[in-house]
Short mmCIF file of the C-alpha atoms (twelve columns), coordinates in Angstrom:
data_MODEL
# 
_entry.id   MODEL 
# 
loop_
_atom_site.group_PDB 
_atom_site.id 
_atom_site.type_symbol 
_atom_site.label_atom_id 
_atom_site.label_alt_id 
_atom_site.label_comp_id 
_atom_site.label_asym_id 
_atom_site.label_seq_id 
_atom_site.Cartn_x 
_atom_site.Cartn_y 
_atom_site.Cartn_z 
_atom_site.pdbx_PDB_model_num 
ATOM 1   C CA . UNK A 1   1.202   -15.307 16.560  1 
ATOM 2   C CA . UNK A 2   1.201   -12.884 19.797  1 
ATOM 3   C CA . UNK A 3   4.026   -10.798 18.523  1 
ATOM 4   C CA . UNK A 4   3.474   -7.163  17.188  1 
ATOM 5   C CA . UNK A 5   3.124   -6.271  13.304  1 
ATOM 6   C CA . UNK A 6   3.461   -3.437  11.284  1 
ATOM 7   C CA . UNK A 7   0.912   -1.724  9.468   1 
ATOM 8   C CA . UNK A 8   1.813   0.450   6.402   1 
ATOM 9   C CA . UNK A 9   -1.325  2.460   5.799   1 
ATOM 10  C CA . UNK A 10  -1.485  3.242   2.192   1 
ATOM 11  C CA . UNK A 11  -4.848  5.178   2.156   1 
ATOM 12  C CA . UNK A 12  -3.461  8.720   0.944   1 
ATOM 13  C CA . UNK A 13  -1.721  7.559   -1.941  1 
ATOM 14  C CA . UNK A 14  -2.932  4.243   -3.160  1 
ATOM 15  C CA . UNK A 15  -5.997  4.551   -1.692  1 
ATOM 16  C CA . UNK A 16  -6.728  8.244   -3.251  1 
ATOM 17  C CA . UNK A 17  -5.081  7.935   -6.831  1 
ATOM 18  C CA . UNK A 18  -7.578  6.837   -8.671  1 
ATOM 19  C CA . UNK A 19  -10.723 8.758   -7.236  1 
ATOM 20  C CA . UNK A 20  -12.771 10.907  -9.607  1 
ATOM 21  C CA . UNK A 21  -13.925 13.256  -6.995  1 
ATOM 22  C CA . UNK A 22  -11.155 15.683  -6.703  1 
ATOM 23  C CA . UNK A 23  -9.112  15.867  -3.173  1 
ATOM 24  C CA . UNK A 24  -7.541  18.897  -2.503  1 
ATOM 25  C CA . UNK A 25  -3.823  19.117  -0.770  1 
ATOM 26  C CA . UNK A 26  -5.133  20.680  2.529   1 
ATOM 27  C CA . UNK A 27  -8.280  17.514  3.012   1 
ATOM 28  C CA . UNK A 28  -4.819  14.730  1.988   1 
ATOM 29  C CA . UNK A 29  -3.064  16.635  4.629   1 
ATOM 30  C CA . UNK A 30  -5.670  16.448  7.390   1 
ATOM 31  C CA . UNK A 31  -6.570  12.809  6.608   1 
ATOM 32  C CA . UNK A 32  -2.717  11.903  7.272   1 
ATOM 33  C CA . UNK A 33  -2.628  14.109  10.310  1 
ATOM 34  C CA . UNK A 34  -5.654  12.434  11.520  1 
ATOM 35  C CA . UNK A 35  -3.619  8.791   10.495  1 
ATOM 36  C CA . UNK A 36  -1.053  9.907   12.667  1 
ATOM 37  C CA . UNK A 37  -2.863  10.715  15.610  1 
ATOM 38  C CA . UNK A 38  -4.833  7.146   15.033  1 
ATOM 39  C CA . UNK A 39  -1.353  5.501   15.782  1 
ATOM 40  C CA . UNK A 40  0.061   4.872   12.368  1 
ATOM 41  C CA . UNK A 41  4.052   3.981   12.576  1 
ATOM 42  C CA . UNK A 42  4.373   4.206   8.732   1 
ATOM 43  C CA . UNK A 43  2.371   5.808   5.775   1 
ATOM 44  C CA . UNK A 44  2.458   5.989   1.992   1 
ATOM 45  C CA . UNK A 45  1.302   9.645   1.544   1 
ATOM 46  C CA . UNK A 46  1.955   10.972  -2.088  1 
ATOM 47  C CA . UNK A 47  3.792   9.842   -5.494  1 
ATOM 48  C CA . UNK A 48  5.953   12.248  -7.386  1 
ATOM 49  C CA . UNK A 49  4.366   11.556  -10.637 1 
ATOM 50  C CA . UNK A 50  2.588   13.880  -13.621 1 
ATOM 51  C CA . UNK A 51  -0.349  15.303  -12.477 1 
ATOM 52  C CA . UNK A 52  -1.641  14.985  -16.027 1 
ATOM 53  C CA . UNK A 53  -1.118  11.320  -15.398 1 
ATOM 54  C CA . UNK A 54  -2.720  11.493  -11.470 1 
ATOM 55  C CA . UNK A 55  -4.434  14.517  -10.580 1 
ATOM 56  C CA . UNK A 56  -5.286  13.274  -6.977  1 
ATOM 57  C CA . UNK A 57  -1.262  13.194  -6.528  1 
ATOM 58  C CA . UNK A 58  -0.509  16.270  -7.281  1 
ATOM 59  C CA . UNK A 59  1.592   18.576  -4.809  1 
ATOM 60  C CA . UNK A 60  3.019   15.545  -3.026  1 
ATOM 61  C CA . UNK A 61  5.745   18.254  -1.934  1 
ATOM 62  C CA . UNK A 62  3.342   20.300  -0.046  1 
ATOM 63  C CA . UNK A 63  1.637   17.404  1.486   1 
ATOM 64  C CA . UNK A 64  4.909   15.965  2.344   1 
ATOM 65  C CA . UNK A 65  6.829   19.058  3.740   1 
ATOM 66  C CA . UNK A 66  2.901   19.872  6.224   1 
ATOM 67  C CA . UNK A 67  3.826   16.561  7.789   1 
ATOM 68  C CA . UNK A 68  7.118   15.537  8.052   1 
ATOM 69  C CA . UNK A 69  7.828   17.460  11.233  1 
ATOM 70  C CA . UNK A 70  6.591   14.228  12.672  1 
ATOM 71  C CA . UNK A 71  9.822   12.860  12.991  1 
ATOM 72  C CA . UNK A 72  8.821   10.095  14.869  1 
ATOM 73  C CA . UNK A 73  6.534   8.674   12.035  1 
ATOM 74  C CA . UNK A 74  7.939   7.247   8.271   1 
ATOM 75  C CA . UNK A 75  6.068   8.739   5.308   1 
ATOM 76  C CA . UNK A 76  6.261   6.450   2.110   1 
ATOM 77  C CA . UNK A 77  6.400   8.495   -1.419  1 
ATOM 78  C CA . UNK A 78  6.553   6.398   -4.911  1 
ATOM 79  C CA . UNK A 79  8.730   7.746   -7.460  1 
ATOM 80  C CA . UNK A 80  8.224   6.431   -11.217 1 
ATOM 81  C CA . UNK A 81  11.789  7.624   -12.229 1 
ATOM 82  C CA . UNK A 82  15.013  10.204  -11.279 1 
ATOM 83  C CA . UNK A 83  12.530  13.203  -12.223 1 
ATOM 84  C CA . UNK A 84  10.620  11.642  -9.777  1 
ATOM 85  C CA . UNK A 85  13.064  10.917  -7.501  1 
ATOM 86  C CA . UNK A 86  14.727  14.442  -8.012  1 
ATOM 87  C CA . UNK A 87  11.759  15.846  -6.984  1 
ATOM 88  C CA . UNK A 88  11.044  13.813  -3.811  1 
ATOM 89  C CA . UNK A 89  14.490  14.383  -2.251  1 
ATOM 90  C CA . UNK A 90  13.837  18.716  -2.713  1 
ATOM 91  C CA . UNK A 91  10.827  17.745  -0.642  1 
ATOM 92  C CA . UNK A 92  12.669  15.902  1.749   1 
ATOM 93  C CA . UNK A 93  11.518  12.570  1.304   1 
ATOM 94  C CA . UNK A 94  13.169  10.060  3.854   1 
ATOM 95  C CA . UNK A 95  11.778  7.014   2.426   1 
ATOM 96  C CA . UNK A 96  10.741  6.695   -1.451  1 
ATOM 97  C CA . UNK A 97  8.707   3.002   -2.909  1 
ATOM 98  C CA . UNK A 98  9.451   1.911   -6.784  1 
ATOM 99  C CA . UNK A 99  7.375   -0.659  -8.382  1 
ATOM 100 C CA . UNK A 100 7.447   -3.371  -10.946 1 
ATOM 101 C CA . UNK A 101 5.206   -6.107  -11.909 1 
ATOM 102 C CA . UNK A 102 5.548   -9.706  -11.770 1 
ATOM 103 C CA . UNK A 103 3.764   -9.947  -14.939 1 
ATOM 104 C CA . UNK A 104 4.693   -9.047  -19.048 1 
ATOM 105 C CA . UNK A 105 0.898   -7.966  -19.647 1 
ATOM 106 C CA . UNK A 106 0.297   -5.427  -16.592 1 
ATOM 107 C CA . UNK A 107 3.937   -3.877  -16.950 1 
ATOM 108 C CA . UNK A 108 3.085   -3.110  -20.549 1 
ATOM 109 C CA . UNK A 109 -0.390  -1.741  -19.701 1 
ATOM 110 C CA . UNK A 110 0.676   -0.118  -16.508 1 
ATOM 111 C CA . UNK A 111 4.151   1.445   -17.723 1 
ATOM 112 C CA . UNK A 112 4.879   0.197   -21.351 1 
ATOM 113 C CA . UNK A 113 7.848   -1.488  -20.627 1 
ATOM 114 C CA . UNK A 114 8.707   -4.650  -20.191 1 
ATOM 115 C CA . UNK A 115 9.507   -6.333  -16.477 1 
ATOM 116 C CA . UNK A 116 13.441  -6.236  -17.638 1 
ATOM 117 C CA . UNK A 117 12.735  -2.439  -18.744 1 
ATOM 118 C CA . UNK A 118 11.287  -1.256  -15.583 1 
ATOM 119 C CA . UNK A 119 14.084  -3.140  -13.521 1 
ATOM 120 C CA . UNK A 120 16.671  -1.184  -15.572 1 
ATOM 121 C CA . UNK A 121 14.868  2.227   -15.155 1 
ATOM 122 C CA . UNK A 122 14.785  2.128   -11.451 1 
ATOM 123 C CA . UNK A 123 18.619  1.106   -11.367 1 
ATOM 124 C CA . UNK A 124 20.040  4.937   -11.549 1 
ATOM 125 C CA . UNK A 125 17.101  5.561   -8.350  1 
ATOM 126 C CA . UNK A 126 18.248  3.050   -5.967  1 
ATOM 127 C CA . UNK A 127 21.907  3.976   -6.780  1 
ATOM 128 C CA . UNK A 128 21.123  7.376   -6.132  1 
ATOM 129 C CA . UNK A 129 18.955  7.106   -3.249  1 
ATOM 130 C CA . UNK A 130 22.211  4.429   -1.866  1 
ATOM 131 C CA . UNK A 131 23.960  7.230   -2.060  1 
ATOM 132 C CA . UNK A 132 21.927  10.115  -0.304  1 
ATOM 133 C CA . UNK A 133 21.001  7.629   2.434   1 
ATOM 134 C CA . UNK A 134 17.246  7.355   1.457   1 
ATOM 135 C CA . UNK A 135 15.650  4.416   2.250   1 
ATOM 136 C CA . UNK A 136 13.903  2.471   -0.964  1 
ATOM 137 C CA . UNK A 137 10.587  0.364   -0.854  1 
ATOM 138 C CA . UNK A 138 9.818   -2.058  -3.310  1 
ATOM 139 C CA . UNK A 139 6.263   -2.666  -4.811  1 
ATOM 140 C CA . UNK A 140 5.792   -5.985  -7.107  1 
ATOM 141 C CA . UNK A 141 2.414   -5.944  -8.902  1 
ATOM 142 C CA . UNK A 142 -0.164  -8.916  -10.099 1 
ATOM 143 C CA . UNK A 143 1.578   -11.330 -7.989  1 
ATOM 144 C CA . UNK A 144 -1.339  -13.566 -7.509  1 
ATOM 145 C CA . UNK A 145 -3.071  -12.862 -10.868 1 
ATOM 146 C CA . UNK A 146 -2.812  -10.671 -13.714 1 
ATOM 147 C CA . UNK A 147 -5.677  -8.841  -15.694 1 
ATOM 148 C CA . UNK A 148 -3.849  -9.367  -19.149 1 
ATOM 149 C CA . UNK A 149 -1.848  -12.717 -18.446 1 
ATOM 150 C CA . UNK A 150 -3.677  -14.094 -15.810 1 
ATOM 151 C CA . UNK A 151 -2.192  -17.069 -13.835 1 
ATOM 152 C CA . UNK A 152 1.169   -15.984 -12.365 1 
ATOM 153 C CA . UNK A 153 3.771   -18.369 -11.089 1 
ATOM 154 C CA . UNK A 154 5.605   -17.478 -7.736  1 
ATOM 155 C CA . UNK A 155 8.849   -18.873 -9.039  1 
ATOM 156 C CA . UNK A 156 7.909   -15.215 -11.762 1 
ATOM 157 C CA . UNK A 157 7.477   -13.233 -8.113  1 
ATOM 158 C CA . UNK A 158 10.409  -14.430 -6.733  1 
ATOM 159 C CA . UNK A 159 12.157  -13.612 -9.556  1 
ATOM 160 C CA . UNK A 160 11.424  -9.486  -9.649  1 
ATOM 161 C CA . UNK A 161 11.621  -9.268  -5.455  1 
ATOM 162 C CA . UNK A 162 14.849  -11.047 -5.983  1 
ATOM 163 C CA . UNK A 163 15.948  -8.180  -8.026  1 
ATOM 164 C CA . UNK A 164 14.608  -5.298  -6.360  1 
ATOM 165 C CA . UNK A 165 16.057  -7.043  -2.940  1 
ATOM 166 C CA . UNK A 166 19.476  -7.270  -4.618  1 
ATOM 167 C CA . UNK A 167 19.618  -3.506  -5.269  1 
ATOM 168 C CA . UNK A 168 19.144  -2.272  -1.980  1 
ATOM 169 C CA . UNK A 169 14.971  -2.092  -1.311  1 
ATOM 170 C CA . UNK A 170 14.777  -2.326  2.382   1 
ATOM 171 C CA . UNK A 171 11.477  -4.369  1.979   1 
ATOM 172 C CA . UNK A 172 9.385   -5.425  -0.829  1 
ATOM 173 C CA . UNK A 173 5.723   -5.543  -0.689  1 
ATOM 174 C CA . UNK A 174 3.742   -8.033  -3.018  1 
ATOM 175 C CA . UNK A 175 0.483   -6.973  -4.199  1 
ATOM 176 C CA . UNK A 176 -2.085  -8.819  -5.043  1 
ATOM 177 C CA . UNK A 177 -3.337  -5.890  -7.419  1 
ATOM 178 C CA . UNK A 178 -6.676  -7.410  -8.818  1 
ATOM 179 C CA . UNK A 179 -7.447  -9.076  -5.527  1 
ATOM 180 C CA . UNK A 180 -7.550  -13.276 -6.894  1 
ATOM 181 C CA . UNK A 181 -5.493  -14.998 -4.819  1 
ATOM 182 C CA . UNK A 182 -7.066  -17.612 -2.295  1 
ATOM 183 C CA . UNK A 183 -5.083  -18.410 1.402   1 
ATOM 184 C CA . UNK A 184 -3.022  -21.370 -0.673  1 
ATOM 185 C CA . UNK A 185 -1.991  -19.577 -2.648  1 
ATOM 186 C CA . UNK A 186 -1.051  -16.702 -0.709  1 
ATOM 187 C CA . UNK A 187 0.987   -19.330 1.261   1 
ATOM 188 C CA . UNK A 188 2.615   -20.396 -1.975  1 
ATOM 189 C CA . UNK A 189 3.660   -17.032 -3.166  1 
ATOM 190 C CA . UNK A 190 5.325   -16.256 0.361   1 
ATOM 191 C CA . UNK A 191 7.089   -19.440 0.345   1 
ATOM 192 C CA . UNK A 192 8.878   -18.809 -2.833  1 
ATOM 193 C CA . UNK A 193 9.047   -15.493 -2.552  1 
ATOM 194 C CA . UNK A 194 11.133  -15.554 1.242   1 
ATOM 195 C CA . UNK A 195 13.568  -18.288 -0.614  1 
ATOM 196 C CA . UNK A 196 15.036  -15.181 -2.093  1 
ATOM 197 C CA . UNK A 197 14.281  -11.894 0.163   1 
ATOM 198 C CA . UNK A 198 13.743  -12.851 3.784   1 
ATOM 199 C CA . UNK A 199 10.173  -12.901 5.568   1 
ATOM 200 C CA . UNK A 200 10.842  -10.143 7.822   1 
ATOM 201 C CA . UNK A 201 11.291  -7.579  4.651   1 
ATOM 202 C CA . UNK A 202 8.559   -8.661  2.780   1 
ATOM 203 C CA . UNK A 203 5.124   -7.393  2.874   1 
ATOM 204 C CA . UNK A 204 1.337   -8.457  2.143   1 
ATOM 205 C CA . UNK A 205 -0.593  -5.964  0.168   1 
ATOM 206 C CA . UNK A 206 -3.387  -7.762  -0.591  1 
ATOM 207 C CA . UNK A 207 -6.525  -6.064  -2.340  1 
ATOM 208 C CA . UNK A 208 -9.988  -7.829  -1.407  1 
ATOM 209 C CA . UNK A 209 -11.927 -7.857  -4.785  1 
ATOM 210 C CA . UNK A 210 -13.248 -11.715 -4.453  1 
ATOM 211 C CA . UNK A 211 -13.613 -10.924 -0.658  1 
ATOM 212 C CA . UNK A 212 -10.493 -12.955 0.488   1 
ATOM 213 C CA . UNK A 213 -7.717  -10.689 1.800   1 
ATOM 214 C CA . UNK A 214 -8.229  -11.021 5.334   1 
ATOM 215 C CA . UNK A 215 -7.745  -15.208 4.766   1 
ATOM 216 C CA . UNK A 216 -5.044  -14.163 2.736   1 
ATOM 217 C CA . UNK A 217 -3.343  -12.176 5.579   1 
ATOM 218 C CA . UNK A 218 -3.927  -14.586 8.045   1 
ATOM 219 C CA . UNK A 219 -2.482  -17.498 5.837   1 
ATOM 220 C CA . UNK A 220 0.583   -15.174 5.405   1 
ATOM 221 C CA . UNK A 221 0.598   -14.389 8.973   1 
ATOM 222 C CA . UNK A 222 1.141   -18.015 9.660   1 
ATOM 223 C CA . UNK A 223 3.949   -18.245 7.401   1 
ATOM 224 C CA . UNK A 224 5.809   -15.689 9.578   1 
ATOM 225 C CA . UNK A 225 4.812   -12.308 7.922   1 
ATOM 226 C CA . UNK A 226 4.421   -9.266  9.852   1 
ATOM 227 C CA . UNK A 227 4.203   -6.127  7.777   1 
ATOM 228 C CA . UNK A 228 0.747   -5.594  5.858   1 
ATOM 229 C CA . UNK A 229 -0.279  -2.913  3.958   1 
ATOM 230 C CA . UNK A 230 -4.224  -1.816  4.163   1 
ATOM 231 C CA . UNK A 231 -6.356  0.907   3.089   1 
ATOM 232 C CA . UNK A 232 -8.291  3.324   5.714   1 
ATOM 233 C CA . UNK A 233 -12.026 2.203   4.873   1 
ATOM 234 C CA . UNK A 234 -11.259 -0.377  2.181   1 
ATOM 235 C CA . UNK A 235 -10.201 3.070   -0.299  1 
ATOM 236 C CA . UNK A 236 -8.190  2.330   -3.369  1 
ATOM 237 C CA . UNK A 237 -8.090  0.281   -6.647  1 
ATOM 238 C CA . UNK A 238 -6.660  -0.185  -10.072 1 
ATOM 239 C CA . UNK A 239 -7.370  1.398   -13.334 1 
ATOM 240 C CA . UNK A 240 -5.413  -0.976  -15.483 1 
ATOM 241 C CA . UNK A 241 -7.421  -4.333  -13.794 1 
ATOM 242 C CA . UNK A 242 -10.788 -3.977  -14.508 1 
ATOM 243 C CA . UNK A 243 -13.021 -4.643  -11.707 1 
ATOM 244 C CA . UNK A 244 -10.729 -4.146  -9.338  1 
ATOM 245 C CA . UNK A 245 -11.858 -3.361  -5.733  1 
ATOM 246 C CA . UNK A 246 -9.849  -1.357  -3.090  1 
ATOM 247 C CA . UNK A 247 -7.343  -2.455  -0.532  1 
ATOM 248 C CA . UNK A 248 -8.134  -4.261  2.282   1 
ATOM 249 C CA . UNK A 249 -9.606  -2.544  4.797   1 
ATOM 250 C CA . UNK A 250 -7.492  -1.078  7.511   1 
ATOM 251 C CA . UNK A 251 -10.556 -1.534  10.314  1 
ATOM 252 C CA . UNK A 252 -11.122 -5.086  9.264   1 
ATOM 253 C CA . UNK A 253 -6.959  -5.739  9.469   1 
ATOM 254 C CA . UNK A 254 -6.922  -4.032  13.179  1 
ATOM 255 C CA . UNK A 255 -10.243 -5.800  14.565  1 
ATOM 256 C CA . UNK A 256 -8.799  -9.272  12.853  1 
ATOM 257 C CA . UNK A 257 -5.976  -8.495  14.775  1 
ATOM 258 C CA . UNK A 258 -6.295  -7.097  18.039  1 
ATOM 259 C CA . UNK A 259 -8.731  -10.063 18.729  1 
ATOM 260 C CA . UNK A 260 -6.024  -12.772 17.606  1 
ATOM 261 C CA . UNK A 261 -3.965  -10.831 20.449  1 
ATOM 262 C CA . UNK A 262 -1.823  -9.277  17.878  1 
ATOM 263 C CA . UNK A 263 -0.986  -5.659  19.073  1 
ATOM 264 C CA . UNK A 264 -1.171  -2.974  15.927  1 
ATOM 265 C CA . UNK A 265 -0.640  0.317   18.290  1 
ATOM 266 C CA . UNK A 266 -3.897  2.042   16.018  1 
ATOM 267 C CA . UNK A 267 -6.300  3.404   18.047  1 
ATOM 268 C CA . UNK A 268 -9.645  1.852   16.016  1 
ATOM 269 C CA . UNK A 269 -11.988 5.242   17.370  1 
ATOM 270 C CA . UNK A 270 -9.411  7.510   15.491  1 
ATOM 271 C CA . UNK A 271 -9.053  5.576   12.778  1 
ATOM 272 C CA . UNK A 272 -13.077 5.228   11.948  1 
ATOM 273 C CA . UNK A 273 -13.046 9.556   12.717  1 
ATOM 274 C CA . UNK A 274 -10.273 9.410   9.435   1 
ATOM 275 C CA . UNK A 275 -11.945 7.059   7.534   1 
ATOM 276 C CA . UNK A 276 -15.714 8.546   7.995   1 
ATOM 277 C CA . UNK A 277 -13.902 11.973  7.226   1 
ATOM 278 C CA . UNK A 278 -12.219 11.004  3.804   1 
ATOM 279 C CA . UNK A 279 -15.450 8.830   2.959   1 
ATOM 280 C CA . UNK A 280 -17.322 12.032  3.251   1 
ATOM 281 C CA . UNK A 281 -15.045 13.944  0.857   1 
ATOM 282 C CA . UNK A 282 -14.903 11.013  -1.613  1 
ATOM 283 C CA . UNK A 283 -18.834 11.118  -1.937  1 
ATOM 284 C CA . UNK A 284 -19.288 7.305   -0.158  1 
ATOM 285 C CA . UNK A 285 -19.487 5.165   2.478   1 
ATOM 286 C CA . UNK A 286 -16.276 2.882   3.425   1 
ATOM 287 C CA . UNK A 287 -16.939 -0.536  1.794   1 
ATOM 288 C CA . UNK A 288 -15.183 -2.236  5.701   1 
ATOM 289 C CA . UNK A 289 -17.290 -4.336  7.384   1 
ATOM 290 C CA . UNK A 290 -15.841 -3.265  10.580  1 
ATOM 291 C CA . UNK A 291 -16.077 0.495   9.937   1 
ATOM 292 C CA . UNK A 292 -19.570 -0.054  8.550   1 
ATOM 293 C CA . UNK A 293 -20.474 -1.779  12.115  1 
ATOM 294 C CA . UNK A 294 -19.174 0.339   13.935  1 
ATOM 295 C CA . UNK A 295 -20.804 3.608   12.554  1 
ATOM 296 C CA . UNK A 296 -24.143 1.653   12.691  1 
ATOM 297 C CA . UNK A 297 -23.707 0.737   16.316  1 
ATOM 298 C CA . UNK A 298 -22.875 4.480   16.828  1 
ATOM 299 C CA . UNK A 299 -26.066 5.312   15.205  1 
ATOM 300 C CA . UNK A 300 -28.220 3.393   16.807  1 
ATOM 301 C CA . UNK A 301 -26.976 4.830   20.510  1 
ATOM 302 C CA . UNK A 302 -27.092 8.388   18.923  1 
ATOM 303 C CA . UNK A 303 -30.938 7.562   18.595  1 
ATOM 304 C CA . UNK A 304 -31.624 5.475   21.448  1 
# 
């Protein structure tokens, strides 16, 4: 496993939606600039959704149009629908993500719509965004466990990546949104899952509520994966799975690693700077175990 992977950091809009504390555009904007200058190839930055629905994701376009004169970097923006979608391309999105759910319970909570229903509303976007040249990311929710349903079968994965695949996403990125799955499982999934939508386009977004995405990654990692999504200081969550914690931590994904040999490109002093930055604006500490060593070792020579 001494080959290079690809890190989607997914901080400024996954991460971010669902804080209390209000961000405004200009702190979103100098977290992703400071992303950037921590390595970052690719980064979900904004949604074009409601802002009655999301606050936090609100002005997207400005955050979007401050930072894509970084044409060297891909900036990731999830669109709900062709409003959406409408409004992403006057932006000058490059790269939008849609989303379903591998599960009846969570699409109805999330979207109230059934799995078929949400297939069938993203159908006019990805012809569309065929069309203008814009590159489409997939998202499949609960693919490991559902808060309404709970156990989901892969073969039920497989099915919706299958889909989204077929109608032109790029890459589709499985999320284990309520953080349950175990390494076998995680194996599993991937396994069925790359029967229909090859290993190289699919990606591991794995949150870490029972404390196992990092075994989850590596288990995936072994099966051949190589794009993971993470969260700058463990930052994120999900208000329709209750108890749901945040992402997995980008530190602990980049110290994993960078000392299994794996090269990441992210410069792990840059990346702290972000995530002690947006931790500071968000009211608390990152829940990483790397960052959280780190910034206690730093301490501890500050007062030496």
């Amino acid at each position: 496993m001494g080959d290079e992977v690809r890190i989607v950091e997914v901080g400024p809009r996954d991460g971010l939606q669902n804080e209390k504390t209000p961000i405004t555009v200009e702190a979103r904007i100098a977290f992703i600039e400071a992303l950037i200058a921590a390595g970052f190839p690719t980064i979900e930055i904004g949604s074009f959704v409601s802002p009655k629905a999301i606050p936090q994701m609100a002005n997207s376009d400005h955050v979007l149009q401050a930072v894509d004169h970084h044409a060297d970097r891909e900036f990731h923006v999830l669109v709900p629908n062709e409003r959406g979608y409408d409004a992403a391309v006057t932006a000058g999105a490059q790269v939008i993500a849609v989303f379903a759910s591998a599960s009846e319970g969570f699409s109805r909570a999330n979207i109230n719509c059934t799995i078929a229903e949400s297939i069938e509303r993203f159908k006019p976007v990805l012809t569309r965004a065929k069309a203008d040249g814009i590159k489409v990311r997939g998202y499949v929710s609960c693919v490991l466990g559902c808060p309404y349903d709970g156990e989901v079968k892969p073969a039920a994965v497989a099915s919706v990546a299958k889909q989204l695949w077929d109608q032109g996403c790029y890459e589709v990125s499985l999320g284990d949104t309520i953080g349950v799955g175990t390494p076998a499982r995680a194996r599993q999934l991937l396994r069925a899952v790359a029967g229909e939508v090859p290993m190289a386009n699919l990606g591991m977004h794995f949150h870490d509520t029972y404390g196992q995405a990092l075994a989850n990654i590596y288990a995936g990692l072994e099966e051949g994966a190589r794009v993971i999504d993470s969260a700058a200081g463990g930052l994120g969550g999900c208000p329709y799975a209750p108890g749901a914690t945040g992402n997995v931590a980008t530190e602990d994904v980049v110290y994993m690693l960078e000392g299994m040999g794996i090269k990441t490109g992210i410069d792990m002093t840059k990346l702290l700077a972000a995530t002690n930055t947006v931790s500071e604006l968000i009211g608390r500490p990152p829940v990483s175990r790397v960052a959280s060593a780190l910034n206690a070792k730093a301490k501890a020579a500050r007062t030496a």
